[in-house]
CHARMM internal coordinates of N, CA and C (Angstrom, degrees):
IC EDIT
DIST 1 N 1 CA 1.4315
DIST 1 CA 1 C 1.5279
ANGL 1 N 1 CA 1 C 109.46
DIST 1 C 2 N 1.4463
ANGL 1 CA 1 C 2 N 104.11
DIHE 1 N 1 CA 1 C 2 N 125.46
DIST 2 N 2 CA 1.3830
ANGL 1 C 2 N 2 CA 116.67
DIHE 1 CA 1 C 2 N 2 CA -174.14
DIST 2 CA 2 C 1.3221
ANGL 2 N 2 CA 2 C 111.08
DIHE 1 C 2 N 2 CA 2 C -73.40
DIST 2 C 3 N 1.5765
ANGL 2 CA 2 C 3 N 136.84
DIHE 2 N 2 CA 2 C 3 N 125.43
DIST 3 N 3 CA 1.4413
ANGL 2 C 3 N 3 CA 141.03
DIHE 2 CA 2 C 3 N 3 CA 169.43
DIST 3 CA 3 C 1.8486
ANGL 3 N 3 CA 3 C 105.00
DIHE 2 C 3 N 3 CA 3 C -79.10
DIST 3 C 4 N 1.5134
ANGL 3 CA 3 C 4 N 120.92
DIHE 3 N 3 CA 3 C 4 N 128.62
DIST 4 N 4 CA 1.0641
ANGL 3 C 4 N 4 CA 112.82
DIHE 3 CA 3 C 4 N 4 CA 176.67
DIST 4 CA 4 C 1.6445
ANGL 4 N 4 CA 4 C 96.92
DIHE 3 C 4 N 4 CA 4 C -91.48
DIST 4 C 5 N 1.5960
ANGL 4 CA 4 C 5 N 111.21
DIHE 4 N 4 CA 4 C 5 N -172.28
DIST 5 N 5 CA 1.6569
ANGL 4 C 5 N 5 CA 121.09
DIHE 4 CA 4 C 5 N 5 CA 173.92
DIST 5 CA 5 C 1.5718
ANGL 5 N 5 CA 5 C 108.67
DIHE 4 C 5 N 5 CA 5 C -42.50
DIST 5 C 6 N 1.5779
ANGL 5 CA 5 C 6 N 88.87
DIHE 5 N 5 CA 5 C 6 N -68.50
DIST 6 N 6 CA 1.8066
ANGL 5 C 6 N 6 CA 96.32
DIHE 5 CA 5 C 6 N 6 CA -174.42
DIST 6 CA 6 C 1.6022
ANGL 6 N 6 CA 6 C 123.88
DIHE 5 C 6 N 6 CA 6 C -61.44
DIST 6 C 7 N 1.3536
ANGL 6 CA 6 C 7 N 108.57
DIHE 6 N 6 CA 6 C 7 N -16.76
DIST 7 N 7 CA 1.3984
ANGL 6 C 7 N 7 CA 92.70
DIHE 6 CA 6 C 7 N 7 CA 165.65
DIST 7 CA 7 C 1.6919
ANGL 7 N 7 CA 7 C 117.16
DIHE 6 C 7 N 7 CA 7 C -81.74
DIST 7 C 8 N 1.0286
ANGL 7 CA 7 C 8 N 119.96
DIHE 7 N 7 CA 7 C 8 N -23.38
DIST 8 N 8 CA 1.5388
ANGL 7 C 8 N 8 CA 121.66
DIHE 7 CA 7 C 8 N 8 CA -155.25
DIST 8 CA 8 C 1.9593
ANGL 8 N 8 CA 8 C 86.09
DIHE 7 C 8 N 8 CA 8 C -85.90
DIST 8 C 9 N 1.3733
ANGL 8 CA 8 C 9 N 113.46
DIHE 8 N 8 CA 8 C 9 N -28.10
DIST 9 N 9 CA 1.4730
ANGL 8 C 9 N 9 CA 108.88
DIHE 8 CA 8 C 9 N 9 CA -178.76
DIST 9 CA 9 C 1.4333
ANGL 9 N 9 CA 9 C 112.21
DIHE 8 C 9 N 9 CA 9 C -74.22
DIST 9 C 10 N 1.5716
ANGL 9 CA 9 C 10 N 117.75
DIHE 9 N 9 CA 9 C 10 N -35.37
DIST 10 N 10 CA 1.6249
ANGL 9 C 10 N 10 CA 126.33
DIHE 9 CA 9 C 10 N 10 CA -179.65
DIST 10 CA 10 C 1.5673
ANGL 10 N 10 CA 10 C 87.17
DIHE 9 C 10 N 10 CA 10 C -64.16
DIST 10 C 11 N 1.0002
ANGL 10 CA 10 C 11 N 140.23
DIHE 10 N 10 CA 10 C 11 N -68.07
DIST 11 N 11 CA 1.3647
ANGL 10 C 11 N 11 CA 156.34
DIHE 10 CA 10 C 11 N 11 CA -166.10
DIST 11 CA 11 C 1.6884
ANGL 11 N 11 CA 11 C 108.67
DIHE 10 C 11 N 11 CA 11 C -37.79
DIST 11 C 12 N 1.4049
ANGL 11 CA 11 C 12 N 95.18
DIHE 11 N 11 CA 11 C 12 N -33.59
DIST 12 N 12 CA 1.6774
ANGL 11 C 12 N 12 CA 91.20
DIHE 11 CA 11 C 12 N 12 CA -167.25
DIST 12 CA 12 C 1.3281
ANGL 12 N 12 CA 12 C 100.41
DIHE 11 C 12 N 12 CA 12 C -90.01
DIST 12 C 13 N 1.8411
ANGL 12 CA 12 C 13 N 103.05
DIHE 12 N 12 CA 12 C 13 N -49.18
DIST 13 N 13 CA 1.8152
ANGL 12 C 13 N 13 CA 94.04
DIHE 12 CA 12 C 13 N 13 CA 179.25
DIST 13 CA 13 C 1.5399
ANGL 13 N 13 CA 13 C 106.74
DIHE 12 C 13 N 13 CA 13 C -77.35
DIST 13 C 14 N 0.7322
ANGL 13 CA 13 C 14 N 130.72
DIHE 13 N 13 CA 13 C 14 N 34.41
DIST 14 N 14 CA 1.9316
ANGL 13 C 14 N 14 CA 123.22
DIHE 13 CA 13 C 14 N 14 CA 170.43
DIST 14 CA 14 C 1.7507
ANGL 14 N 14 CA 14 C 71.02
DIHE 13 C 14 N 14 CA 14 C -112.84
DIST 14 C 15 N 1.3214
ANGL 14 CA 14 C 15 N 155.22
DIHE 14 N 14 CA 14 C 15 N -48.64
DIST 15 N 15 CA 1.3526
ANGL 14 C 15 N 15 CA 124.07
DIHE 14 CA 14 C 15 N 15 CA -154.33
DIST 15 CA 15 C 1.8199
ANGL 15 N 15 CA 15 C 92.17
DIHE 14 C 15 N 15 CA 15 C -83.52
DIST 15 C 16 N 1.7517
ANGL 15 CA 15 C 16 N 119.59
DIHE 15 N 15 CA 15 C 16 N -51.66
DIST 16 N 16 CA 1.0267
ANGL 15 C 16 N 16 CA 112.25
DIHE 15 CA 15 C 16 N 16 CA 170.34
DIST 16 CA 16 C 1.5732
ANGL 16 N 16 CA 16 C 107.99
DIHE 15 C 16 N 16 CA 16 C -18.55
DIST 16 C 17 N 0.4911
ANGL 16 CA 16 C 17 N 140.60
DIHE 16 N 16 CA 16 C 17 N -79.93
DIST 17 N 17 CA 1.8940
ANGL 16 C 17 N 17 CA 152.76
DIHE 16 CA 16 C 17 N 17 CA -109.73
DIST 17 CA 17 C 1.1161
ANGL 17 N 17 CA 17 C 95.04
DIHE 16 C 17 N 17 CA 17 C -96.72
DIST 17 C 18 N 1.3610
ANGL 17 CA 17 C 18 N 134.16
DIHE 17 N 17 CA 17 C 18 N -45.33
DIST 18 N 18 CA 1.4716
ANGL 17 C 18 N 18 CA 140.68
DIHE 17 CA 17 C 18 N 18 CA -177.40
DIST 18 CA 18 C 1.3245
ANGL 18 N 18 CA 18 C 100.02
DIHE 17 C 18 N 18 CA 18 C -64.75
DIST 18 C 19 N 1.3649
ANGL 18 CA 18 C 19 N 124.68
DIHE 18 N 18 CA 18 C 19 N -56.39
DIST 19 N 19 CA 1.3913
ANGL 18 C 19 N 19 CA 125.50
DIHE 18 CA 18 C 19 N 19 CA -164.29
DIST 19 CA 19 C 1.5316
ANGL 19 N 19 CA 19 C 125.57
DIHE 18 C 19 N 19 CA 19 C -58.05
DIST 19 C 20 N 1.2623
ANGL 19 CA 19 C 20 N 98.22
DIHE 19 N 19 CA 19 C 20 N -25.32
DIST 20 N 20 CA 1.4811
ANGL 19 C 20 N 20 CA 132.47
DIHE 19 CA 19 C 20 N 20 CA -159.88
DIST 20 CA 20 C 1.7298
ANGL 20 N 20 CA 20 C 102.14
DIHE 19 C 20 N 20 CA 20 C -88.89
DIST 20 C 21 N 1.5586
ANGL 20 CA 20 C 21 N 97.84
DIHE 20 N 20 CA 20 C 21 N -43.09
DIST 21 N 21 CA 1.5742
ANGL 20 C 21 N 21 CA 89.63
DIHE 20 CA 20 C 21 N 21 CA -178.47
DIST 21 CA 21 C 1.8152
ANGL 21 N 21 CA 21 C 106.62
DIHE 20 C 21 N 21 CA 21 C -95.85
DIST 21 C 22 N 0.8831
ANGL 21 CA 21 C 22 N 104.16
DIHE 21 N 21 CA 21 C 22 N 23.44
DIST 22 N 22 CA 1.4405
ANGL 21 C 22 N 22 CA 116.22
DIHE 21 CA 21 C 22 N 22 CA -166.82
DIST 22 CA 22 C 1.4090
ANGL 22 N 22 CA 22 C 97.66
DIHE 21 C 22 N 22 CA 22 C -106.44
DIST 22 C 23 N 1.1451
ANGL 22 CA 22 C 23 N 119.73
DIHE 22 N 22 CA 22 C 23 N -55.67
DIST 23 N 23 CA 1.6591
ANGL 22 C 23 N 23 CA 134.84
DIHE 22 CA 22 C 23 N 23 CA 161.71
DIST 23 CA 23 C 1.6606
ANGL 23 N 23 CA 23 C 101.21
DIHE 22 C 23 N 23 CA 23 C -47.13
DIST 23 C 24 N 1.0958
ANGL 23 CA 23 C 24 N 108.61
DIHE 23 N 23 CA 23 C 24 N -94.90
DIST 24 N 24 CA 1.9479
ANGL 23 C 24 N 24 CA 121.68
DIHE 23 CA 23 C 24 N 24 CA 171.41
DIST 24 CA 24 C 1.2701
ANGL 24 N 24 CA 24 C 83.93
DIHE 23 C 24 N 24 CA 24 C 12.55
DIST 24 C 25 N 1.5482
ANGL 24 CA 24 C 25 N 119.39
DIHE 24 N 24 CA 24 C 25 N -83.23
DIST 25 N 25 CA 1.3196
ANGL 24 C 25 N 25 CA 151.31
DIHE 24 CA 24 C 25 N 25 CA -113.35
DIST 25 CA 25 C 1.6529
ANGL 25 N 25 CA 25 C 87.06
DIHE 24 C 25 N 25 CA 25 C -88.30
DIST 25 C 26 N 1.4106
ANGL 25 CA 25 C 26 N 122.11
DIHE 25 N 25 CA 25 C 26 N -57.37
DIST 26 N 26 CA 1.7525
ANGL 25 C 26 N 26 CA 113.28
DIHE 25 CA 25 C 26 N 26 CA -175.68
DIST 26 CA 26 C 1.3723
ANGL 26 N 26 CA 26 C 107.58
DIHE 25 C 26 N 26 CA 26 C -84.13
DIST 26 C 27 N 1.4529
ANGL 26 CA 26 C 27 N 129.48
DIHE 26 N 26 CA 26 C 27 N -0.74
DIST 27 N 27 CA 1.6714
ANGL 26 C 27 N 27 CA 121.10
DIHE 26 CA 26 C 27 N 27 CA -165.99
DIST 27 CA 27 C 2.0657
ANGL 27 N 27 CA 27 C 79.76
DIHE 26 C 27 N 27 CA 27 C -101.06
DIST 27 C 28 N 1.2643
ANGL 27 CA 27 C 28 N 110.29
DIHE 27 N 27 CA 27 C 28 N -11.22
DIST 28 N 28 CA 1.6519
ANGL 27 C 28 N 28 CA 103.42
DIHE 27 CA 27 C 28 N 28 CA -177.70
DIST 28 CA 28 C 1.7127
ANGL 28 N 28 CA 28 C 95.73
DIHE 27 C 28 N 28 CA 28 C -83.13
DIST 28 C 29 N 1.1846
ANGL 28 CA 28 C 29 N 126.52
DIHE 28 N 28 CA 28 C 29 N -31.07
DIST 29 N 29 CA 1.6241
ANGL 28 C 29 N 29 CA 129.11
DIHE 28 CA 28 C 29 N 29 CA -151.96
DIST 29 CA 29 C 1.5999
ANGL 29 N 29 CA 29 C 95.35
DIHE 28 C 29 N 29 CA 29 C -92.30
DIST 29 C 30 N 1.6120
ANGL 29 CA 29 C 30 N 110.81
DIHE 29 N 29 CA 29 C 30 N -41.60
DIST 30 N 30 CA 1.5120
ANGL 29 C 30 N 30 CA 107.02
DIHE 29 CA 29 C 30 N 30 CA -175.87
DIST 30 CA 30 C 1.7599
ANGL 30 N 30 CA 30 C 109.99
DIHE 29 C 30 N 30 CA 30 C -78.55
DIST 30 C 31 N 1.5697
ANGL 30 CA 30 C 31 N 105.58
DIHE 30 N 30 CA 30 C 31 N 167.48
DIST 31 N 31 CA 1.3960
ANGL 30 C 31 N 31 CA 113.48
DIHE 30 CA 30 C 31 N 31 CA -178.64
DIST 31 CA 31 C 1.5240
ANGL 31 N 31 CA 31 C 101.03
DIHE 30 C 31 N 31 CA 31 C -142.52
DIST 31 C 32 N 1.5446
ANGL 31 CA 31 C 32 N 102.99
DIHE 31 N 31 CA 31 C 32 N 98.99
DIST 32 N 32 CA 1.4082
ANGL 31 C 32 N 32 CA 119.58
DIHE 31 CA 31 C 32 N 32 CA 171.75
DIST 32 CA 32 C 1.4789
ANGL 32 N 32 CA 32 C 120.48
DIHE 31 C 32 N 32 CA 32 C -139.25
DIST 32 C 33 N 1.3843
ANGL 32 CA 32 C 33 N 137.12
DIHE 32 N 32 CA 32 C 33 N 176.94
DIST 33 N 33 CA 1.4384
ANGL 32 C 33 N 33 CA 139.75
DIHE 32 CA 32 C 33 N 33 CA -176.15
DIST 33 CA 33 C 1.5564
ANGL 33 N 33 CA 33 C 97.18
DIHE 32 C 33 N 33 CA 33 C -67.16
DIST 33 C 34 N 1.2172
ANGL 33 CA 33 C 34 N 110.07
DIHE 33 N 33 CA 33 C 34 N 143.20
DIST 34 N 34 CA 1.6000
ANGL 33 C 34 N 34 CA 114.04
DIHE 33 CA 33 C 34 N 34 CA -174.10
DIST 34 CA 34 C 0.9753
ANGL 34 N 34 CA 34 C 151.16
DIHE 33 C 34 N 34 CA 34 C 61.62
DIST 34 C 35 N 1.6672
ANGL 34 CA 34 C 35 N 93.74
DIHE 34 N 34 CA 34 C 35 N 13.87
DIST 35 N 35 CA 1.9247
ANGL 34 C 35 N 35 CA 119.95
DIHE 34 CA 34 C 35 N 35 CA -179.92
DIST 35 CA 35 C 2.0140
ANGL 35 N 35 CA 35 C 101.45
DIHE 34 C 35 N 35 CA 35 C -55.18
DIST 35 C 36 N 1.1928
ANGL 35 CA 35 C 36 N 107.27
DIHE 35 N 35 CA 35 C 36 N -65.83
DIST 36 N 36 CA 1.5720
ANGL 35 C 36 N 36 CA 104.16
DIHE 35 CA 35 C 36 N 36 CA -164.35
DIST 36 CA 36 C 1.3839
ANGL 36 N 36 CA 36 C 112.37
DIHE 35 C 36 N 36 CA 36 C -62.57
DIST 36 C 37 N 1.3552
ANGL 36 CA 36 C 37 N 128.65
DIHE 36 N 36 CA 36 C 37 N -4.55
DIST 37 N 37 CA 1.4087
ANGL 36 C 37 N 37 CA 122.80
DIHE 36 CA 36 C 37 N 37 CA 171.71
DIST 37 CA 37 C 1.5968
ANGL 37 N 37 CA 37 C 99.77
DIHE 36 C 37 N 37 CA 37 C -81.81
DIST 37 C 38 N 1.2798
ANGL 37 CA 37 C 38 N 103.17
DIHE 37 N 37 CA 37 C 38 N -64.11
DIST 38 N 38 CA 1.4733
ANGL 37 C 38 N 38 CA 110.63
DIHE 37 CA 37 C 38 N 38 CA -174.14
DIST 38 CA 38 C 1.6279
ANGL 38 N 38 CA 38 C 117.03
DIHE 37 C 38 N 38 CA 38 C -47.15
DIST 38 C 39 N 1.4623
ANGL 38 CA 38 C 39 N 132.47
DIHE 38 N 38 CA 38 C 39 N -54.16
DIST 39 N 39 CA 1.3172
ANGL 38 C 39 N 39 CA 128.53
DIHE 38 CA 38 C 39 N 39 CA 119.84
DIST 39 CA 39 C 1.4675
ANGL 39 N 39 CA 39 C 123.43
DIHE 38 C 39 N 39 CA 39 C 18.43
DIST 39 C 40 N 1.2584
ANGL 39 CA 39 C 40 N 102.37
DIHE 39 N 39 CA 39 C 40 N -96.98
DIST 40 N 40 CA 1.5394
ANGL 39 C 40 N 40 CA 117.97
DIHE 39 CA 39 C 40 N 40 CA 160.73
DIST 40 CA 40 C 1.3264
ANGL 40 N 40 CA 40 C 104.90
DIHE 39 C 40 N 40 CA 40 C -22.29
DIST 40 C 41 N 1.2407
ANGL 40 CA 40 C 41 N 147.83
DIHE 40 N 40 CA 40 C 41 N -85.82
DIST 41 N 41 CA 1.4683
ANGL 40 C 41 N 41 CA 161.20
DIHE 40 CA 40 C 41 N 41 CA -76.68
DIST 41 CA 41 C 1.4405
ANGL 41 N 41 CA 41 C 71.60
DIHE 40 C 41 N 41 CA 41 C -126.11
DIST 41 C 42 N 1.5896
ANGL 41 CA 41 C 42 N 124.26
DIHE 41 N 41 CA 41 C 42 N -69.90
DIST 42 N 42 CA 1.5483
ANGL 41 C 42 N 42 CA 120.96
DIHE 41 CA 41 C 42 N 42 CA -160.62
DIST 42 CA 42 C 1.1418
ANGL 42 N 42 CA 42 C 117.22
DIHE 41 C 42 N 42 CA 42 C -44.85
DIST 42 C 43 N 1.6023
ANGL 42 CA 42 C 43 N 111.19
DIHE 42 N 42 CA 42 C 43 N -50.21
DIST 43 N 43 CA 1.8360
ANGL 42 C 43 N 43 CA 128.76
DIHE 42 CA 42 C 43 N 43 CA -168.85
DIST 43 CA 43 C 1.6771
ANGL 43 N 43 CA 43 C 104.80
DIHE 42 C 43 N 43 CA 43 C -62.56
DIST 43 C 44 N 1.7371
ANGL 43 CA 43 C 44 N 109.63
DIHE 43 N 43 CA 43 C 44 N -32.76
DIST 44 N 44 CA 1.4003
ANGL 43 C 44 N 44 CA 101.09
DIHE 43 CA 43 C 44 N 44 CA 176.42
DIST 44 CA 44 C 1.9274
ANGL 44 N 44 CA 44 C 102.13
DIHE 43 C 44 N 44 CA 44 C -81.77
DIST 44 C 45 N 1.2939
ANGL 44 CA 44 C 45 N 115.83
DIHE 44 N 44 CA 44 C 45 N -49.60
DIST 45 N 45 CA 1.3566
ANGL 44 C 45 N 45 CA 96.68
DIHE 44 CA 44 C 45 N 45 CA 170.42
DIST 45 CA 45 C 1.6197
ANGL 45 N 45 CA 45 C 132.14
DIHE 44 C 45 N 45 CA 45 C -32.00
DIST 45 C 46 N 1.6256
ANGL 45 CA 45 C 46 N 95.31
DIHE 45 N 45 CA 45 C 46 N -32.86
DIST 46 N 46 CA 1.7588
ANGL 45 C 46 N 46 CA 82.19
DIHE 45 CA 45 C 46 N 46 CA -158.02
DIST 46 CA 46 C 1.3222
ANGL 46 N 46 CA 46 C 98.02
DIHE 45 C 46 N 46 CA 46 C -92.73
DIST 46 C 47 N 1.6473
ANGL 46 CA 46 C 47 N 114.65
DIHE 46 N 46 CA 46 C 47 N 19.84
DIST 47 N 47 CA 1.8189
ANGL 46 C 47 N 47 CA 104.54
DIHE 46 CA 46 C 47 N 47 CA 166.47
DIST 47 CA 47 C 1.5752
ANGL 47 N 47 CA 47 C 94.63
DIHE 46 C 47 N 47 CA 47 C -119.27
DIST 47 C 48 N 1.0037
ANGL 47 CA 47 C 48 N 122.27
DIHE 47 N 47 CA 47 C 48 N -35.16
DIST 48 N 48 CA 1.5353
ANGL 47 C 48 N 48 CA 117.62
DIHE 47 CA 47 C 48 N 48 CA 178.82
DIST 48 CA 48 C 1.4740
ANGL 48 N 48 CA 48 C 119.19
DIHE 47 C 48 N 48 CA 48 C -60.72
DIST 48 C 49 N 1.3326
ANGL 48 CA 48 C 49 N 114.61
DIHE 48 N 48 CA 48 C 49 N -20.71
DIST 49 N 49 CA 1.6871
ANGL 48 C 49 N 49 CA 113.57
DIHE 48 CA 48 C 49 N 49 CA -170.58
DIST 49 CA 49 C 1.1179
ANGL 49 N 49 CA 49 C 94.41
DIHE 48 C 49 N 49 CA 49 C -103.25
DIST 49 C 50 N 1.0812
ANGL 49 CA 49 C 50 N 150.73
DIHE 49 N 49 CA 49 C 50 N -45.82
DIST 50 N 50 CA 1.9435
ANGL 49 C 50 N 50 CA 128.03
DIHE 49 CA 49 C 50 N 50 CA 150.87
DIST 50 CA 50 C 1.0934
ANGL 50 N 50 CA 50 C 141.38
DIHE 49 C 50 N 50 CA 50 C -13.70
DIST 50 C 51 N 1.7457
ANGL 50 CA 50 C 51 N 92.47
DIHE 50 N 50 CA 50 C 51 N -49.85
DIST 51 N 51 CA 1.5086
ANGL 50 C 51 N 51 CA 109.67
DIHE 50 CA 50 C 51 N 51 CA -173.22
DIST 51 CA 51 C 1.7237
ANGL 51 N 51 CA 51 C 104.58
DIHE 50 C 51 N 51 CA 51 C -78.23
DIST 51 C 52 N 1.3673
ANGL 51 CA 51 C 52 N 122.83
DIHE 51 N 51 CA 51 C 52 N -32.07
DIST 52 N 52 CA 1.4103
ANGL 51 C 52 N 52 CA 159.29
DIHE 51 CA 51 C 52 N 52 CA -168.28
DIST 52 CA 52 C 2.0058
ANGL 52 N 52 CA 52 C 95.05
DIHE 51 C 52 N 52 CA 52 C -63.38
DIST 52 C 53 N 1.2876
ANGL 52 CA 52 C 53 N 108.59
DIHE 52 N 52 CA 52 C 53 N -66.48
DIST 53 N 53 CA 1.0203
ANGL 52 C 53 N 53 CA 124.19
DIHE 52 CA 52 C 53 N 53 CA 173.40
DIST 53 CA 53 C 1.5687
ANGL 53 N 53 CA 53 C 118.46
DIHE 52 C 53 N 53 CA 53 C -57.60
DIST 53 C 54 N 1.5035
ANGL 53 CA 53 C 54 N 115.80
DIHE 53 N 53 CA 53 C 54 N -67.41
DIST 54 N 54 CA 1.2276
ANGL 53 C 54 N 54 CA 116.56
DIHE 53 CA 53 C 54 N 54 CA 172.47
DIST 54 CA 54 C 1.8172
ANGL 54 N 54 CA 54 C 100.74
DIHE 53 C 54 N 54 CA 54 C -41.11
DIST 54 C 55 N 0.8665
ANGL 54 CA 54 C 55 N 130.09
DIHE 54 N 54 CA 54 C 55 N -102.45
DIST 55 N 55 CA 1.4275
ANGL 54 C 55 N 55 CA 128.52
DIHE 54 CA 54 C 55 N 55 CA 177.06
DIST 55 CA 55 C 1.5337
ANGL 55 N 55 CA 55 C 135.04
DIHE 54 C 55 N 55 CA 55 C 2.10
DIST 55 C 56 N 1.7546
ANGL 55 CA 55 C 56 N 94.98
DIHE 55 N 55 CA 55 C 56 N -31.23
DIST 56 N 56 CA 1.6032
ANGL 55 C 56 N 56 CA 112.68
DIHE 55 CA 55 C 56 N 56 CA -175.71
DIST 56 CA 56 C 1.7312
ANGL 56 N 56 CA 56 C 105.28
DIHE 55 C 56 N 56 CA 56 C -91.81
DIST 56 C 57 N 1.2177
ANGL 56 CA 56 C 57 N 114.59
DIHE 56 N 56 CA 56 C 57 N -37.88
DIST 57 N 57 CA 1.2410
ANGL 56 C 57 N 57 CA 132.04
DIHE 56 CA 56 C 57 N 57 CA 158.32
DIST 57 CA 57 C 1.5813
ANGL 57 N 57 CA 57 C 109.66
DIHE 56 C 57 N 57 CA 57 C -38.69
DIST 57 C 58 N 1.1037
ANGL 57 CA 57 C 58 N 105.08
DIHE 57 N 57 CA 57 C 58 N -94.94
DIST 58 N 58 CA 1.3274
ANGL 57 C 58 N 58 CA 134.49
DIHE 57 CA 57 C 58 N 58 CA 175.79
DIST 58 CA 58 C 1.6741
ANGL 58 N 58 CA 58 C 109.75
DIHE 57 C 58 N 58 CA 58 C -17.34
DIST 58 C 59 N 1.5145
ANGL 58 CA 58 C 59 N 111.22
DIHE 58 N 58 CA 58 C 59 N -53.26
DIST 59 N 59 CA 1.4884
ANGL 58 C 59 N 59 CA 119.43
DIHE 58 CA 58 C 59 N 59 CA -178.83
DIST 59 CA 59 C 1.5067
ANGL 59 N 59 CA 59 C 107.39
DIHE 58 C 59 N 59 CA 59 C -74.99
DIST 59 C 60 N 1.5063
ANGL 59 CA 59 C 60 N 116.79
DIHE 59 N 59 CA 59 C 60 N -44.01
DIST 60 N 60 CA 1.2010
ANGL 59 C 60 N 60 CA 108.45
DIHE 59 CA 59 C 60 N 60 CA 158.03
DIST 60 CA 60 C 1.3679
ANGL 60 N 60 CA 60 C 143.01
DIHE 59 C 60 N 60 CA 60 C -6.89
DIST 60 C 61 N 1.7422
ANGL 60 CA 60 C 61 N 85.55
DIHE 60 N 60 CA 60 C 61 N -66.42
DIST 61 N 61 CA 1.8374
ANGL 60 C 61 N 61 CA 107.11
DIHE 60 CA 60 C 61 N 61 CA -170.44
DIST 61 CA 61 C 1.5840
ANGL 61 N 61 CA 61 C 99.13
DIHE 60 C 61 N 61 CA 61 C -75.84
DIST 61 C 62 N 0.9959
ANGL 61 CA 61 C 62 N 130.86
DIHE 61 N 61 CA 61 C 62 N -70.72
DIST 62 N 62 CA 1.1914
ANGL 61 C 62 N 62 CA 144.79
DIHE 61 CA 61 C 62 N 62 CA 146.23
DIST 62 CA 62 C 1.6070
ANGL 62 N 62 CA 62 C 116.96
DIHE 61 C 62 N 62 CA 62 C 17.63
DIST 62 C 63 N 1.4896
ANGL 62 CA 62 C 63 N 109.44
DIHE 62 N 62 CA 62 C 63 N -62.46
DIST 63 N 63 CA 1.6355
ANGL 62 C 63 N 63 CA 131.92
DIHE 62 CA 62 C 63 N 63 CA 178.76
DIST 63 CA 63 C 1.3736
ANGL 63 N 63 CA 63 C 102.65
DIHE 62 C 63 N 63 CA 63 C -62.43
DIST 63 C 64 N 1.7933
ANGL 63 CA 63 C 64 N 107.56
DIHE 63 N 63 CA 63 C 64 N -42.01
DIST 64 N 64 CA 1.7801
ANGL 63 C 64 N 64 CA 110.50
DIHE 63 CA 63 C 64 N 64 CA -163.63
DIST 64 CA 64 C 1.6322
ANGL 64 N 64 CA 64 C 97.27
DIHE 63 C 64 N 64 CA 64 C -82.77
DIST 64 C 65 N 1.0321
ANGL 64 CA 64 C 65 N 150.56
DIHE 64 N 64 CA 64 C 65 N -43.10
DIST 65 N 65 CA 1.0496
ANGL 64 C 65 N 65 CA 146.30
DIHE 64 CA 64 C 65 N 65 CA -168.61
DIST 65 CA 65 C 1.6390
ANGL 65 N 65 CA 65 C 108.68
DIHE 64 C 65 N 65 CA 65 C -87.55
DIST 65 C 66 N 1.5006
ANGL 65 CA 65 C 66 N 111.64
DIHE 65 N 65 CA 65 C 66 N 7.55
DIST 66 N 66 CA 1.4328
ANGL 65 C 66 N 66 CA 84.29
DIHE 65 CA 65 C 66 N 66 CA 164.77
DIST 66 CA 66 C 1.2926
ANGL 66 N 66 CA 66 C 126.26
DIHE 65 C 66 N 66 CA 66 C -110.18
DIST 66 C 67 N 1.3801
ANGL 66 CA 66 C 67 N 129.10
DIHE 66 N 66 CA 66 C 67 N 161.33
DIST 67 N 67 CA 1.3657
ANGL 66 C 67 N 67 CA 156.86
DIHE 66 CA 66 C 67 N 67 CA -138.27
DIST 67 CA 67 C 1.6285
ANGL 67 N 67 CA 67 C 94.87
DIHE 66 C 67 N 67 CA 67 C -91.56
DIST 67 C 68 N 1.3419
ANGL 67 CA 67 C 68 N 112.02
DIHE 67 N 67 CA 67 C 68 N 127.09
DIST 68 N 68 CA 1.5535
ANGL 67 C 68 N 68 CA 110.29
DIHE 67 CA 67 C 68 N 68 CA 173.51
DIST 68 CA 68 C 1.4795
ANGL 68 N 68 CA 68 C 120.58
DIHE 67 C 68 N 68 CA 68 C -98.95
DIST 68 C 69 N 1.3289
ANGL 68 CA 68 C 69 N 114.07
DIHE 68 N 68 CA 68 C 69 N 108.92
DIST 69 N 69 CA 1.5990
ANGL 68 C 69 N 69 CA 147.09
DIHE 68 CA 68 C 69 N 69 CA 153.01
DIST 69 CA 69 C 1.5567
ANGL 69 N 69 CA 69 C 87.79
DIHE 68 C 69 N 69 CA 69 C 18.52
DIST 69 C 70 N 1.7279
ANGL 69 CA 69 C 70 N 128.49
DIHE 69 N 69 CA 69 C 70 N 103.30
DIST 70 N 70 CA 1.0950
ANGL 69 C 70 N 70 CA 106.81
DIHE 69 CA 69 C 70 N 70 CA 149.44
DIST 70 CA 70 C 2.0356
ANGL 70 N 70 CA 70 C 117.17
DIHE 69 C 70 N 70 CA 70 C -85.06
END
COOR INIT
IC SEED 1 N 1 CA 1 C
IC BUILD
């Protein structure tokens, strides 16, 4: 079974996304120098790499359906 573009991209941020809140999730449990930045960084990741994705997708489809320049 053939993987097209957009699946292998859903594919990456569905692993992105897991990983990310998986991190979130132990950089919240641990207590070391530079937890709340790093923190920080995740909570903006885990809305920015959606939006990141949707977009990469999106241009994708976009590229395949367009019409070549006679």
């Amino acid at each position: 079974m053939k993987k097209t573009p957009k699946q292998i991209a859903a594919i990456t941020g569905i692993v992105l996304l897991v990983s990310l809140y998986i991190v979130t999730f132990v950089v919240a449990i641990l207590d070391f120098p530079g937890k709340e930045r790093l923190f920080a960084a995740c909570l903006v990741a885990s809305i920015g790499l959606p939006i990141l994705l949707w977009l990469t997708i999106w241009s994708v489809g976009k590229m395949k359906k367009r019409e070549p320049d006679n």
